[in-house]
C-alpha positions in Angstrom: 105.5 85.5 89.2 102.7 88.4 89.8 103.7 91.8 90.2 101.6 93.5 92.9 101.8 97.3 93.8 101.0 97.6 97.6 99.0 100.6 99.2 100.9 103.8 99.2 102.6 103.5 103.0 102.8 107.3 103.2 100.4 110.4 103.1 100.1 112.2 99.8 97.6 114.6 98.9 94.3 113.8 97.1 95.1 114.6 93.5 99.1 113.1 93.8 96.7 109.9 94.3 94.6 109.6 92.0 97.7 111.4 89.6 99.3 108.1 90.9 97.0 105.5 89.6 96.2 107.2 86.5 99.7 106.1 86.0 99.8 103.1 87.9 96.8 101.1 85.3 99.3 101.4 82.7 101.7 99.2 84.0 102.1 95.0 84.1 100.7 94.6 87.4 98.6 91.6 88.3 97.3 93.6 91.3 96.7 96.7 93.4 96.5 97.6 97.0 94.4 100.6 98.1 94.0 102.2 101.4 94.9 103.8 104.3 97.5 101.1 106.8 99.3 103.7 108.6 97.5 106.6 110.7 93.2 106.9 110.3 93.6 111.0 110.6 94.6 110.5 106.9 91.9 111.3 105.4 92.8 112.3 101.8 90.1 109.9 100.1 87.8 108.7 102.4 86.5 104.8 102.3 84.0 105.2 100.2 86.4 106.9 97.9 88.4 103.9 97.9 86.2 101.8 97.6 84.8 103.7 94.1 88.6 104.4 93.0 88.8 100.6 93.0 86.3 99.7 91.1 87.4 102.1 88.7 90.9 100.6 88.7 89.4 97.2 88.4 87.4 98.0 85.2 90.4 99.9 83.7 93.6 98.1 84.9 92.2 94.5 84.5 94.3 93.9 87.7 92.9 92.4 91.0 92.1 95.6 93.8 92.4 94.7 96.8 91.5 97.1 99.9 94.5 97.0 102.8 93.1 98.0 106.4 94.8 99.9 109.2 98.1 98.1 110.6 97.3 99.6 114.1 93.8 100.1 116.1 94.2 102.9 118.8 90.2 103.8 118.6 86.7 102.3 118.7 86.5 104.6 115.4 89.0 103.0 114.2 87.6 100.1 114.7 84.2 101.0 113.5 85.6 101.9 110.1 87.8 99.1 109.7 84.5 97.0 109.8 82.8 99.0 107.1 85.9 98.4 105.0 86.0 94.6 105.9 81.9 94.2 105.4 82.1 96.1 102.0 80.8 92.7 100.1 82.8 93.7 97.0 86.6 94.3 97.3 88.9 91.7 98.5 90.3 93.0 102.0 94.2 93.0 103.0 94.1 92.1 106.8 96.8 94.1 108.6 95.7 93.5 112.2 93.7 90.1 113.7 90.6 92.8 114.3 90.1 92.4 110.6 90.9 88.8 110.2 88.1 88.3 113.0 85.9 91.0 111.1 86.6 88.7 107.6 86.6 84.8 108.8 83.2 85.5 110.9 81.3 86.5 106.9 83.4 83.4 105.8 85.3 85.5 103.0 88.7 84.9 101.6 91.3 87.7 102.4 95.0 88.1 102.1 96.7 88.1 105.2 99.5 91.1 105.2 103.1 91.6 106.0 102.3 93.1 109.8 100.4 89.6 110.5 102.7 87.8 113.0 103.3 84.8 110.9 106.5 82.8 111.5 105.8 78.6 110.9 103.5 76.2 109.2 100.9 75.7 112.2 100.0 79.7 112.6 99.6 79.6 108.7 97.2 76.9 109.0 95.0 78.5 111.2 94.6 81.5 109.2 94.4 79.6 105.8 91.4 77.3 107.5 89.8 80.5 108.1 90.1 82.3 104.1 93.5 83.4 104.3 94.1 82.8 99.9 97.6 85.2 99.8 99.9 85.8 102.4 102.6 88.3 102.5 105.2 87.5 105.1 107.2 89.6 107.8 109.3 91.5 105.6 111.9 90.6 108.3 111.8 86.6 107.3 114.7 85.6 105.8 114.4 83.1 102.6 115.9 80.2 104.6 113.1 80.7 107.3 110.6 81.1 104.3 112.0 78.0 102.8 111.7 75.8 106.2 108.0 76.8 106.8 106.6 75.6 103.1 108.9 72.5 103.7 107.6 72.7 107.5 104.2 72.3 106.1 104.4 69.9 102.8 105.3 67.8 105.7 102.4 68.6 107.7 99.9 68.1 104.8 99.6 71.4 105.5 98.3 73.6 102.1 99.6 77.1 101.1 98.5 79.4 100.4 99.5 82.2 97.5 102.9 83.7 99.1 103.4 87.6 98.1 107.0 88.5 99.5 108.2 92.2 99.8 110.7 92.8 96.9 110.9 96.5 96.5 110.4 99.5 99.3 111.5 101.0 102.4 110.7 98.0 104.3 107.9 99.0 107.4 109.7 97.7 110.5 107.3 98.9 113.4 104.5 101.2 114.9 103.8 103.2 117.6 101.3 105.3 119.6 103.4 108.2 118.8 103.5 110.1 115.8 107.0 111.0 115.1 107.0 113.1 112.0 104.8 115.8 114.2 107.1 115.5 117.1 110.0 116.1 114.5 108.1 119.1 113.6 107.5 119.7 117.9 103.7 119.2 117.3 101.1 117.2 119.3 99.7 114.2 117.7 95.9 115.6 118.1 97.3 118.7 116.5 100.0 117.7 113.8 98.1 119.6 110.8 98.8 116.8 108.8 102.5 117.7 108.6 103.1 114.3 107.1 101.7 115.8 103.4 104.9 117.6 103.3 107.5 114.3 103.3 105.8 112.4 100.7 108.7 109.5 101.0 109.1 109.9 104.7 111.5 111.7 107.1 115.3 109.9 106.6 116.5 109.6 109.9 120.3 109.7 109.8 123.4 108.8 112.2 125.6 111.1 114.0 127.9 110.1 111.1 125.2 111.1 109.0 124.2 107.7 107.7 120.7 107.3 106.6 119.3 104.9 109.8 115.6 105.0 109.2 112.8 106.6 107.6 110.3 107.9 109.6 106.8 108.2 108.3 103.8 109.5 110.8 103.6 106.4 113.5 105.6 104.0 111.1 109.3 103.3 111.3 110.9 102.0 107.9 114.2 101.1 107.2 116.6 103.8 105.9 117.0 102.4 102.5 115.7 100.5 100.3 115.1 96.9 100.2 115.3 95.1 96.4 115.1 91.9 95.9 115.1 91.6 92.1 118.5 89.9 92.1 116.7 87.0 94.2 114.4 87.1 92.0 115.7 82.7 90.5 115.7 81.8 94.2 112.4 83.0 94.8 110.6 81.6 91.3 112.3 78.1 92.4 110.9 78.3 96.1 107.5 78.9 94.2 106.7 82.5 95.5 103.5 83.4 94.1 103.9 87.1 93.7 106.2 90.1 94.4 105.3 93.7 96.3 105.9 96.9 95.1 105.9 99.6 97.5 104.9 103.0 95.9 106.4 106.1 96.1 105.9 109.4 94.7 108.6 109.4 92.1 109.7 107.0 89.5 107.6 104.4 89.9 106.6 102.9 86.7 110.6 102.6 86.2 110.6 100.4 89.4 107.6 98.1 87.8 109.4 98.3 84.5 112.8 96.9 85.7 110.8 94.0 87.7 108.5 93.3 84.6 111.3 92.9 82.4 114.0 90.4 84.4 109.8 87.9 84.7 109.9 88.5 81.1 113.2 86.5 80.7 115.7 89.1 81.1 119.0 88.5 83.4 118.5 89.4 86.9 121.5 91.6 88.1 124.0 89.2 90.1 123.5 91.5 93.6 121.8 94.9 94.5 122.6 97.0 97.2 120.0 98.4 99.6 118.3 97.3 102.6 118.4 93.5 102.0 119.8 91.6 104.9 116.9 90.2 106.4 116.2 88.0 103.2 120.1 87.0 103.8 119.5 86.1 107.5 121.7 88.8 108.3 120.6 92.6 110.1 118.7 94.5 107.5 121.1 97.0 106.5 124.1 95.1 105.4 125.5 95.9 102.3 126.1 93.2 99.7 129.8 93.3 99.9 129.4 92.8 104.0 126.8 89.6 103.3 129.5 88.1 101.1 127.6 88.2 97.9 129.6 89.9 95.5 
């Protein structure tokens, strides 16, 4: 299977960036995702510094760039940049919202449809494939029995498949709001926040009375508390025939995390079970530990 590295979810400062993929074009990956998905005030690298940062990734990596667009449109600025990034006519486009599919299927380009896509059986698939959809990353809340009944749901059909990218390693993005709630952690006003976000560059953990980690909060994104790996699935998904796995970033570690999934595709053992944020792949809430989803 592909190794993918998905766009950095949360804000880091200019240089940490390009610090980041400096790093990242010596790893195995088979492709990168660049961009901006959560909040448009970040404005670190601006689109036309993506869009030069990918070609320059391209020519040194080898690896397919893609360019991921904004999860959640608030603004008709918004929306005006999200066209520029869709009508670039040179870097694949990650679709996060059906603005940018519509923006992508009416120049009758192929696009990958991403994981915020409401995407849940064979027929919905079909009508984004028929319109260029080549990759699709599912709901990181599918579980692998669901997964499993839609490709069987549309063999039957007759219906084809695209490339599936499924969402092995990361705090796992669960939801968005109008609300920014790292400023109002930080009692400041979304039109205001001073970028506070720079200063949590793996999120906000959100934690329980009992002081359990609950969730992660980055800007106007809600993650899960942990960390979801799926590398111990990793048989189970090569016999379903998932196309690729994603890598979330974050700031530290990183090429250890690429390492460790490079080397089980390479022919290593897979680790029986991994603890973290895995339930949803299980059927099961997201934050069951292995022990709890019987699998150790």
């Amino acid at each position: 299977m592909k190794l993918t590295l998905g766009p950095i979810l949360f804000y880091w400062q200019r240089q940490a960036i390009m610090d980041f993929y400096a790093d990242m074009v010596e790893q195995p990956l088979d492709a990168i995702y660049l961009g901006e998905t959560v909040c448009s005030k970040r404005r670190a690298l601006s689109l036309d510094d993506w869009i030069g940062l990918a070609r320059d990734l391209r020519q040194a990596s080898g690896a397919e760039v893609v360019l991921s667009g904004l999860t959640l449109i608030e603004a008709a600025s918004e929306l005006g940049s999200l066209r520029r990034l869709c009508e670039n006519g040179e870097i694949k486009v990650e679709a996060n919202d059906m603005a940018a599919v519509q923006f992508l299927t009416s120049q009758g380009v192929e696009f990958v449809g991403g994981p915020a896509l409401n995407i849940y059986n064979a027929h919905t698939l079909n009508e984004l494939v028929s319109r260029g959809m080549g990759r699709w990353v599912p709901p990181v809340e599918c579980s692998a029995d669901l997964l499993a009944a839609l490709m069987e749901q549309a063999r039957e059909a007759g219906i084809g498949l695209p490339e599936i990218e499924v969402f092995a390693w990361g705090h796992l993005p669960l939801a968005y709001s109008a609300r920014c709630f790292t400023a109002r952690a930080e009692n400041l006003p979304k039109d205001d926040c001073g970028f506070i976000c720079q200063n949590y560059p793996d999120g906000i953990p959100m934690t329980t009375q009992e002081g359990q980690v609950l969730f992660t909060l980055n800007g106007i994104q809600t993650m899960s508390g942990g960390v979801s790996n799926l590398l111990a699935e990793y048989p189970r998904m090569r016999e379903m025939g998932i196309g690729a796995l994603r890598l979330s970033p974050r700031s530290q570690d990183m090429g250890e995390i690429v390492q460790m999934f490079d080397r089980v595709r390479r022919g290593s053992p897979p680790p029986l079970a991994l603890d973290g944020c895995n339930g949803y792949w299980h059927g099961q809430p997201g934050m069951v530990t292995v022990e709890e989803a019987g699998l150790c």
